[in-house]
C-alpha positions, 0 to 999 in steps of 0.5 A: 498500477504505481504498486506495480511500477514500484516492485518493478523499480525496487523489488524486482526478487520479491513476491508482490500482491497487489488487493484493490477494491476496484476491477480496474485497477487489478484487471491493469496489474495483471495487464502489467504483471502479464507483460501487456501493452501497459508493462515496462518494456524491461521487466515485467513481474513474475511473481504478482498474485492480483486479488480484488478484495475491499479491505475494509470489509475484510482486511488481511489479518496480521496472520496474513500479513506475515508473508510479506517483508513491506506493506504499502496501502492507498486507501479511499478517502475514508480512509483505512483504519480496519486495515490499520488494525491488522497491520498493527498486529503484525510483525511487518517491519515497514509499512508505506501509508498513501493518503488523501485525506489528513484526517483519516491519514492521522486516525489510521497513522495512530492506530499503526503508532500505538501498535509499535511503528514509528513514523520515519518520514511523512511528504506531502504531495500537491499533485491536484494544483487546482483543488485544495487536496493534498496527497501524504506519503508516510513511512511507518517502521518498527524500532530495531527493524 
């Protein structure tokens, strides 16, 4: 759902895809997509295509990453380094990682380094103040785009 309140805040003209593992989580984007009861009262998208698809098993590869102007992924604790790879072999110039683990944010931010990204930014969140986990929020952009 944050990716769809996302594109309804900044990529109202833009194709949107919103790939979970979890039923949930897309049986709510297509509430939202759909203009339900869980959709902005201003603006519902259009131009959603929801899959479920565990990107770890099966990653978009590079090749279908060439659609898309930005990527943003929020991995499981484990993190996301397959799905890193494929990024990383694409000619996505803008990737947003969400993490809730520095460890596998700093593996999965190394396989994107190495494939040409840079990181512009990285912001720690402390959303859980009772529990000793930290969320990351990076932005990742190739030089010259």
């Amino acid at each position: 759902m944050a990716l769809v309140k996302l594109a309804t805040r900044f990529l109202i003209s833009a194709r949107v895809a919103s790939l979970a593992a979890i039923g949930a989580v897309v049986a709510t984007d297509r509430v939202v997509a759909g203009g339900g009861p869980a959709a902005t009262a201003a603006f519902t998208i259009a131009r959603l295509g929801v899959e479920v698809r565990d990107l770890e098993r099966r990653p978009l590869a590079a090749a279908e990453l060439r659609a898309y102007d930005a990527v943003i992924f929020d991995p499981p604790r484990p993190g996301a380094q397959r799905q890193a790879a494929e990024i990383a072999k694409s000619p996505v110039p803008l990737v947003v990682a969400v993490s809730c683990n520095p460890a596998t944010f700093a593996r999965d931010a190394r396989v994107l380094c190495d494939g040409g990204y840079r990181i512009e930014r990285v912001t720690p969140l402390d959303q859980f103040l009772w529990s000793p986990h930290v969320e990351l929020v990076a932005v990742f952009r190739r030089p010259g785009d």
